[in-house]
C-alpha positions in Angstrom: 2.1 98.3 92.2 5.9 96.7 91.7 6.1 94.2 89.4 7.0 90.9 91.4 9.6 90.1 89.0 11.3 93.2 89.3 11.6 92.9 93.2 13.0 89.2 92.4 15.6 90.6 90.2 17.0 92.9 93.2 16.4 90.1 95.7 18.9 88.1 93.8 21.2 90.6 93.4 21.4 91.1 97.1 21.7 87.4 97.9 25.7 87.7 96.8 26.4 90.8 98.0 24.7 92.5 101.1 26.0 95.8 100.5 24.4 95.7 97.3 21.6 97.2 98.8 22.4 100.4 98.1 21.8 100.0 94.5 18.2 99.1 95.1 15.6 101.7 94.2 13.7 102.9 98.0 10.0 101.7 96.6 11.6 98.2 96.1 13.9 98.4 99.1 10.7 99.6 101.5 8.3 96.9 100.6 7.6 93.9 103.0 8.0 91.7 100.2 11.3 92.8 99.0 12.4 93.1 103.2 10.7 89.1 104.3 12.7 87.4 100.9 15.9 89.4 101.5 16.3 88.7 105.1 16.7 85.0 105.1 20.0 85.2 103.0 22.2 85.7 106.3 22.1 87.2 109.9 24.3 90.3 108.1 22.1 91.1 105.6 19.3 91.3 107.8 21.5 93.9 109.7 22.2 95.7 106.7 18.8 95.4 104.6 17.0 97.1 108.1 19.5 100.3 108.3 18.7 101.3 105.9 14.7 100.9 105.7 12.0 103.8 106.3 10.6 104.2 109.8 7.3 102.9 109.1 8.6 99.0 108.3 10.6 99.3 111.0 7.4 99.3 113.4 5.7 96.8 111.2 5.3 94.2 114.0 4.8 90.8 111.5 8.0 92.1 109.3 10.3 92.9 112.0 9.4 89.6 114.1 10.8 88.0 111.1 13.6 89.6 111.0 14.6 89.4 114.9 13.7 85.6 114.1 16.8 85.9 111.6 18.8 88.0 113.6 18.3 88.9 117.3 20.6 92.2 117.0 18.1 93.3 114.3 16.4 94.8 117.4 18.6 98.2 117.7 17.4 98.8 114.2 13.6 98.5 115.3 11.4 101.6 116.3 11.1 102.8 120.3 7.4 100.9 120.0 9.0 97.6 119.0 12.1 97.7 121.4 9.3 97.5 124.2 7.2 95.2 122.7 7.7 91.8 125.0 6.9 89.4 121.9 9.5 91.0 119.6 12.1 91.4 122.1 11.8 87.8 123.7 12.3 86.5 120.4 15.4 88.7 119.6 17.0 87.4 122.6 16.2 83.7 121.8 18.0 84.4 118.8 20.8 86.0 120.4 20.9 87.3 123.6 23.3 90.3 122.7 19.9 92.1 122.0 19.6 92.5 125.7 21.0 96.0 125.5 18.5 97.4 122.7 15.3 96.3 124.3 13.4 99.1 126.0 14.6 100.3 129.4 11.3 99.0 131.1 11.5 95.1 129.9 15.8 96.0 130.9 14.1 95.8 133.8 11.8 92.9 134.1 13.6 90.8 136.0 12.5 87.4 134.8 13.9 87.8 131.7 17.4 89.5 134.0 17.5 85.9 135.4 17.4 84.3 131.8 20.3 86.2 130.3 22.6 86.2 133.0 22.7 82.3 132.6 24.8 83.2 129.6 27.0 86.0 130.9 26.3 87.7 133.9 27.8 91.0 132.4 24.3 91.7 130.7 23.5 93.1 134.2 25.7 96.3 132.5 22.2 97.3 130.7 20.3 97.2 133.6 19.2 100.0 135.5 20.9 100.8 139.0 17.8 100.7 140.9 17.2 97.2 140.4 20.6 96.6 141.0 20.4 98.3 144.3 17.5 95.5 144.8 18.4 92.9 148.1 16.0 90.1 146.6 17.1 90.8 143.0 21.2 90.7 143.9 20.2 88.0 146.4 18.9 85.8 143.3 21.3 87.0 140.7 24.1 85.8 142.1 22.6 82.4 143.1 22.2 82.2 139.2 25.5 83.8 138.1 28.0 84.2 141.7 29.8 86.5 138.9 26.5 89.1 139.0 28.1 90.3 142.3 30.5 92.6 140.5 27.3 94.8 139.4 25.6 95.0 143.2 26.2 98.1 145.0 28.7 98.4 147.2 26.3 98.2 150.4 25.1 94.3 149.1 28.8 93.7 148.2 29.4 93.7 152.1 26.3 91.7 152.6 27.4 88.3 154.4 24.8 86.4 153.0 24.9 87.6 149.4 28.5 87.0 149.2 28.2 83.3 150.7 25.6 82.5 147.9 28.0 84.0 145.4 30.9 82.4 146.4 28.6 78.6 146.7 27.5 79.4 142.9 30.5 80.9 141.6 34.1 80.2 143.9 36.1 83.5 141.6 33.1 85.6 142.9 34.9 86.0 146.1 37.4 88.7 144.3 34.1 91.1 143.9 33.6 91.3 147.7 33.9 94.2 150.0 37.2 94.2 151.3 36.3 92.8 154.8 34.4 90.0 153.2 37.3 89.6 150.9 39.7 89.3 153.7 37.4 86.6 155.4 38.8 83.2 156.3 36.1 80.9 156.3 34.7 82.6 153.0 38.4 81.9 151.9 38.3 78.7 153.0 34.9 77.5 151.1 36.4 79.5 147.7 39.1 77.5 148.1 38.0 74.5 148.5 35.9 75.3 145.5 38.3 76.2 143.3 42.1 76.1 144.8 43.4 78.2 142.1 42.0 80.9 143.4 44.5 81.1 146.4 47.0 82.7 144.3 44.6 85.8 144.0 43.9 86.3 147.9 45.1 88.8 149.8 48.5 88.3 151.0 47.6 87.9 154.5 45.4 84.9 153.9 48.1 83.8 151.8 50.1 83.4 154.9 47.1 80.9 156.3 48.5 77.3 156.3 45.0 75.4 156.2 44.2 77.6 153.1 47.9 77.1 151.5 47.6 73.4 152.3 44.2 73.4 150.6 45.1 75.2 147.4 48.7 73.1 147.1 47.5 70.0 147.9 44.7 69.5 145.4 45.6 72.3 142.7 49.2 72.0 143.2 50.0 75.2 142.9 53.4 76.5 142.4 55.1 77.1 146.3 56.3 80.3 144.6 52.7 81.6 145.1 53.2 81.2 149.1 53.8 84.7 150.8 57.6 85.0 151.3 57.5 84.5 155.3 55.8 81.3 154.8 58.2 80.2 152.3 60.8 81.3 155.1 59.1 79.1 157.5 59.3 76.1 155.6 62.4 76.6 154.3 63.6 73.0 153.1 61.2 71.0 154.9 58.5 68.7 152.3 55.6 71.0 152.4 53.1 68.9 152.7 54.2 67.3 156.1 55.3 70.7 157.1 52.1 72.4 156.7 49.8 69.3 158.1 51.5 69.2 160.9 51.3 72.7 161.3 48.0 72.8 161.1 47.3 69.9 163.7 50.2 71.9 165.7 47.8 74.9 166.0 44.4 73.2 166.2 46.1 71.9 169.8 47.2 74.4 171.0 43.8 76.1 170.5 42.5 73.5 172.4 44.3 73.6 174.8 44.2 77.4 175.0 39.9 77.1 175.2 40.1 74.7 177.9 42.4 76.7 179.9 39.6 79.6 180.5 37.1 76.9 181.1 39.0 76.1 184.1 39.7 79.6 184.9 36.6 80.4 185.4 35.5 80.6 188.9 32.8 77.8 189.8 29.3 78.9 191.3 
């Protein structure tokens, strides 16, 4: 049996200086009394006192949930049992939710607690296995969550119209993860934009060279007219943009008109 008093002495010791632990004797250093007083000091000495304890306090379930309690990223330290215990690893990641990555690859999985660390950052979705990635329903909700969370779908649900919509209604930047043809899609444009109107100045060129999106993104971000495709620039020239591009836009919104009611009276009458 230790002597309580000599456990205190080391304690204290520690307290100042985390690194100190390597000066403490192993049958002081692997007790659950020296571990439970040492880890409150700081998050870093509970990273430091737990590398270097013996494998069997490391699956202590009461010792360790204190410690995760301290320090979420404890959990790499913790024994393949505790990684995939749900009660140890919910904890960690209520503490701090950069112990996503060093739970167990099942509860990387679980998709519940997926949805609760992507409200933080959506690049947790790194650690979690492909096949749920692959998931419809998963990506489908993930994105609705985090429209970010598309950059980690496969490239099949990256094309998927109505997985990129819900992105782009949650998160306007999401747009930039699409497939190229949804990427290169004007309406989609057009509700990004409308969203966020900074975002013009990332589109592909040829939507660049859209008035209504142009008019969009200058007129309530006004952006820089430097960011406007050169041929649209061109067309401008040293007309006031605003007016240019308005009537522009009403310019071509008649003569669709009157194009559409053109083949209704071509066609022939039964």
């Amino acid at each position: 049996m230790i002597e309580e008093n000599k456990i205190k002495i080391y304690v204290d010791k520690l307290r100042y200086d985390p690194y100190s632990v390597h000066i403490v004797p192993e049958d002081i250093l692997n007790t659950k009394e020296f571990v439970l007083d040492s880890i409150t000091f700081s998050p870093k000495h509970v990273e430091v006192v737990l590398s270097n304890l013996n494998p069997e306090l490391l699956d202590d379930k009461d010792v360790m949930m204190k410690a995760v309690n301290e320090n979420g990223v404890a959990l790499r330290y913790l024994s393949p049992r505790l990684q995939d215990d749900k009660d140890i690893v919910y904890s960690a990641i209520k503490n701090n939710f950069d112990a996503f990555p060093d739970a167990s690859l099942k509860l990387r999985s679980e998709k519940n607690l997926i949805f609760f660390v992507i409200q933080r950052d959506y690049r947790y979705l790194n650690y979690v296995p492909e096949d749920v990635r692959k998931d419809e329903s998963f990506i489908k909700k993930a994105v609705g969550i985090n429209g970010f969370s598309l950059l980690y779908a496969s490239k099949k649900l990256k094309d998927n119209d109505e997985i990129v919509d819900i992105a782009v209604s949650t998160t306007a930047r999401s747009l930039l993860f699409a497939s190229k043809r949804l990427l290169h899609n004007k309406e989609l444009a057009l509700k990004a934009v409308m969203k966020d109107p900074s975002l013009y100045e990332d589109l592909p060129a040829k939507l660049r060279e859209d008035k209504q999106l142009a008019l969009i993104a200058y007129k309530n971000d006004e952006i820089n007219s430097d960011y406007f495709p050169t041929s649209l620039r061109r067309e401008i020239g040293k007309n006031d943009i605003l007016k240019y591009l308005e009537s522009a836009i009403l310019r071509e919104e008649l003569n669709s008109e009157t194009n559409i009611n053109t083949e209704k009276s071509k066609k022939p009458k039964i």
